[in-house]
N, C-alpha and C positions, 0 to 999 in steps of 0.2 A: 275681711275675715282675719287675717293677718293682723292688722291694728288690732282688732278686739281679743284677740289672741294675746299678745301682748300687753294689752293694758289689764289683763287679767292678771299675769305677771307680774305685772311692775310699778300696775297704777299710775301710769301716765300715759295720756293721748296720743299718740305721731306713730310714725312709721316703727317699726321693728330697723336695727342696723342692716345694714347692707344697703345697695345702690338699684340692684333689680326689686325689690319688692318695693323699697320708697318709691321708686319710680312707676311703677305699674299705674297706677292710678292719676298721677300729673300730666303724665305721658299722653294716657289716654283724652284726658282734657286740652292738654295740648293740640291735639292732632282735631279734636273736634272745636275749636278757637279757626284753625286752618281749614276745616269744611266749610264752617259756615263762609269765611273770607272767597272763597273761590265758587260758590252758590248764589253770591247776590252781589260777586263782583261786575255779571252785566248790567244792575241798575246804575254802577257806578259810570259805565261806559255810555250810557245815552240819556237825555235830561227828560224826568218823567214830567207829568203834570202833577197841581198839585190832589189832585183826585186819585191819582194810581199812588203817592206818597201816601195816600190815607188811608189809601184802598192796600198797602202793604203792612203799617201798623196796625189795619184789624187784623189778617191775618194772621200776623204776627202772636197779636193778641191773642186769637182763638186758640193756637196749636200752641204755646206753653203755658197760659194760665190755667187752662180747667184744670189738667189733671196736677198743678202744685195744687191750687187749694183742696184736692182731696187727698193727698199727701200731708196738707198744714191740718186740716181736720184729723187727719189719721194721730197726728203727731199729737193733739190737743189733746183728743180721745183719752189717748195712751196716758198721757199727765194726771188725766182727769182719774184716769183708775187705779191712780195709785196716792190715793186719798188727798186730792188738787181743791178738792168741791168747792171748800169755805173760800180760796181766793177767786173762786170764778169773775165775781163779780166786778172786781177792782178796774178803776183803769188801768194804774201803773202796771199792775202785772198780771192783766189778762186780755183786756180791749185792747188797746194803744200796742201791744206786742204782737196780737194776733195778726193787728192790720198791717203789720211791718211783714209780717211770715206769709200776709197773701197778695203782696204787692211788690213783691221781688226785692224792697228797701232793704232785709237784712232778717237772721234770725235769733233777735234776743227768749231771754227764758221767760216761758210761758210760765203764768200763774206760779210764780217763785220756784217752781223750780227748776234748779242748778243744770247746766250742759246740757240744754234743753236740743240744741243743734245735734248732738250726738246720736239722736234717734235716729236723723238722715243722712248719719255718717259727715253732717256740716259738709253736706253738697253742691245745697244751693248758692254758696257763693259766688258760681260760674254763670247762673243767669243773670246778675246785674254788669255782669263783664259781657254778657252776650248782646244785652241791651245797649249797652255803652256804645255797644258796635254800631245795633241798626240808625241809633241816633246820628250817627257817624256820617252815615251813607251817604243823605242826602248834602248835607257841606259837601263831603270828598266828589261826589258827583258834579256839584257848582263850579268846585276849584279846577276838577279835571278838565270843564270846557271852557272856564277862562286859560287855561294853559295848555290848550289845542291848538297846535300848532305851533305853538312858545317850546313844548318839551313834552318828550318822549310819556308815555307813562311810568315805561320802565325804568327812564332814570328817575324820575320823581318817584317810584316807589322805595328804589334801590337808594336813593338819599333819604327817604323817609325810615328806613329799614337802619342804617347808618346811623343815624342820628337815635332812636330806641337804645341802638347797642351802646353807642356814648353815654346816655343817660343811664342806662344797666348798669356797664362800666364802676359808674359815679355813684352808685351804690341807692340809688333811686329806685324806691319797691313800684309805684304806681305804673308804669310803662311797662313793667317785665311780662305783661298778660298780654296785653297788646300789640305787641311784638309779635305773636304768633297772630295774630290776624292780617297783621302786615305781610310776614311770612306767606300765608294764605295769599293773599294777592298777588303776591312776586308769582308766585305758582301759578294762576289762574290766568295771567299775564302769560306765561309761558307758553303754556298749552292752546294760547291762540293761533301758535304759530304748528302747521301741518306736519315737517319736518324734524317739528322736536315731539309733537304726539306719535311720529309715527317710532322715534329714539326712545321714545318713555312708555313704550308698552314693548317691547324688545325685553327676554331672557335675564340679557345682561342688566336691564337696568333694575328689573327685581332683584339681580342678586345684590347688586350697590346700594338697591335700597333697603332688602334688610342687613347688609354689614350696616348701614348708617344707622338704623332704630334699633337694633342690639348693641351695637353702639355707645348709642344714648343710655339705654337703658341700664348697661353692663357701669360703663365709666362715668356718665355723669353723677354727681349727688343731687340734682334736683332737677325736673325738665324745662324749671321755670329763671334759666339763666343767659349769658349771653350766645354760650355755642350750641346748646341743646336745639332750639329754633331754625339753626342751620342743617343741622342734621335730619332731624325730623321733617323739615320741607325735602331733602332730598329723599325722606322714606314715600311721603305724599304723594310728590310728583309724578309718580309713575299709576298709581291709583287714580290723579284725578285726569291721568291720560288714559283714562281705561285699562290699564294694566290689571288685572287678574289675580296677579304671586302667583301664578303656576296652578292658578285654577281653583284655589284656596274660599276667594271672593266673591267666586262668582257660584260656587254652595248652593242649594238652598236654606240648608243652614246660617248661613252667613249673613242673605238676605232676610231671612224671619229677622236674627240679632238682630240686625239694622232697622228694623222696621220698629220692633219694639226697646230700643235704647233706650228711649228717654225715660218710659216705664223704670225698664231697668235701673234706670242713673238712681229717678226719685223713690224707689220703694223699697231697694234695696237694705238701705239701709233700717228700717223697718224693721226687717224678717231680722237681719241679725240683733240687732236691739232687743226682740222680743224672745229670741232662743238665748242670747245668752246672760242674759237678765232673767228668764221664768223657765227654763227648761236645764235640769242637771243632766247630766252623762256621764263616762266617766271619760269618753273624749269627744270632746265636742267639735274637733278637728274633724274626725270621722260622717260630721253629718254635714260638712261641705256640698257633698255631691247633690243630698236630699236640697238642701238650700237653694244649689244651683236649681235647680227643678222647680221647688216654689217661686222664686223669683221671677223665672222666665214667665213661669205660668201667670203667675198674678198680671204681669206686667203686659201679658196677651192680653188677657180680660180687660183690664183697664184698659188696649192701645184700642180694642172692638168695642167697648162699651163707652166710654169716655172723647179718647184721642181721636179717632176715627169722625164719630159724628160731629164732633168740635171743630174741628178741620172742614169737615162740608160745610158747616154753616157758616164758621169766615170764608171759605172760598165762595158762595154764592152772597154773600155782606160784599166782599171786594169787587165781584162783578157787579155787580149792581150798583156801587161807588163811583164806579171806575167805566162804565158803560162799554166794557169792550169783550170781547174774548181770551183773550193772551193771561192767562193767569198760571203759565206754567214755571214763574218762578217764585211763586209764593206758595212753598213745600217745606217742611222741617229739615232745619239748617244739620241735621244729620244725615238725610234723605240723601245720598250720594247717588242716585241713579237720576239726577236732574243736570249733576255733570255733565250727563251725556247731551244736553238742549247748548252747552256753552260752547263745544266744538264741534267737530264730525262726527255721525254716527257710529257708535260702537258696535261691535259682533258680537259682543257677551253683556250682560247686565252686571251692574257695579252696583254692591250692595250698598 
């Protein structure tokens, strides 16, 4: 809202100045770079077959493609009505782009026209960094049991982790997303030990960890640097030890958010495209709240009419693949109440 806010302004794209409002939305990415890491850190800890490896990229498959391609159609739509027609048909700028926008590869402009990314707030460029991950898995799995018993996890993470921020350092754009997945692990790592879960759901460590994510958010200029990562794992850690904040997360408000995030992520940006492109006011700041309320909503619908059944049908694809029962770690990588499967039972739900 802010971005669009400003480019109404000033005609140009990016954040508005300041350090908190830049930040609000990297941050956020951030922080869900580190769920997913700490979610599907136990396939890294034990060597699947290769049937459950396949029986994971359906999964996979099911619960973030459906609802982008009704997102990339949504976005096509919208082109298309604002007199698109004549290039429908072209490769260069309408086939060959489309199947980039429903294949996670990237999203160029549809049928010629211009900042075509812009409709979805240019969101999706965190699923191909998400993907990057799962592909990940199974190597970092390999490597982890060839150096069982050679070395620690923690110190191989904690060198892995090291070796990101040299690269950061060295002014290297490609690592700096990745780093917070590593992040993610160091955490996920952590919390296997009983002693520090029982230190990371303690009072104290919520107040430590929102000094760290205010933090971040207050001082840094971007979340996607060498010390932001640090911070932000120390705001995590205490969440994916079941910590609460003081009872904040464990809502059921909290947990609805949580449930329909992804909605949220992919449509958002939508709704504002379309108010403040076809809709006058004379402040369109003021219609924040209503937006919040359409977004949530829509992004319901779609998570019950879409997400929901997309999900069962890769979760009975992966059983069936994979001839077992055990499929409680193939859940959306925002799903933070699967947390609770990678350590000790919690007494509250983590949204």
């Amino acid at each position: 809202m802010f971005i669009w806010l400003y480019f109404i302004k000033v005609h140009v794209w990016k954040a508005p100045p300041g350090n908190f409002i830049a930040n609000l939305g990297p941050t956020a990415v951030a922080v869900f770079f580190m769920i997913t890491a700490v979610l599907f850190y136990p396939k890294m800890l034990r060597r699947l077959s290769d049937r459950e490896w396949i029986a994971f990229f359906i999964s996979r498959l099911f619960r973030l493609t459906p609802l982008l391609w009704i997102a990339s159609i949504a976005v096509a739509a919208v082109v298309l009505l604002q007199d698109r027609v004549p290039l429908l048909f072209t490769r260069e700028s309408g086939f060959r782009p489309m199947l980039q926008w429903l294949s996670f590869y990237g999203t160029p402009d549809l049928f010629g026209y211009p900042h075509t990314d812009r409709i979805v707030a240019n969101v999706t460029w965190s699923l191909s960094y998400e993907w990057g991950f799962y592909l990940c898995i199974p190597a970092v799995a390999y490597l982890r049991a060839f150096l069982a018993g050679r070395m620690r996890p923690a110190t191989f993470l904690f060198g892995l982790f090291a070796y990101f921020e040299w690269v950061i350092y060295r002014h290297y754009v490609g690592p700096r997303y990745y780093i917070l997945f590593v992040a993610g692990l160091l955490v996920a790592e952590a919390i296997r030990n009983p002693r520090m879960v029982i230190l990371l759901r303690s009072p104290w460590a919520a107040a430590v960890g929102l000094i760290a994510l205010f933090s971040e958010l207050f001082f840094c200029p971007t979340a996607f640097g060498a010390f932001p990562p640090i911070l932000l794992a120390i705001f995590f850690a205490p969440v994916a030890a079941g910590n609460s904040y003081f009872k904040i997360l464990s809502q059921p408000g909290s947990i609805v958010l949580g449930e329909v995030s992804y909605g949220i992520y992919l449509l958002h940006g939508i709704v504002l495209y379309l108010t403040f492109n076809f809709v006058t006011l004379p402040s369109q700041f003021l219609l924040m709240p209503l937006l919040a309320v359409a977004v949530i909503s829509g992004a319901g619908l779609a998570h019950a009419l879409i997400e929901a059944p997309a999900i069962g049908l890769g979760h009975r694809l992966a059983k069936s693949i994979q001839n077992s029962t055990n499929s409680s770690l193939l859940s959306h990588p925002a799903d933070t109440r699967s947390v609770q499967a990678i350590n000790v039972p919690l007494r509250r739900p983590v949204p």
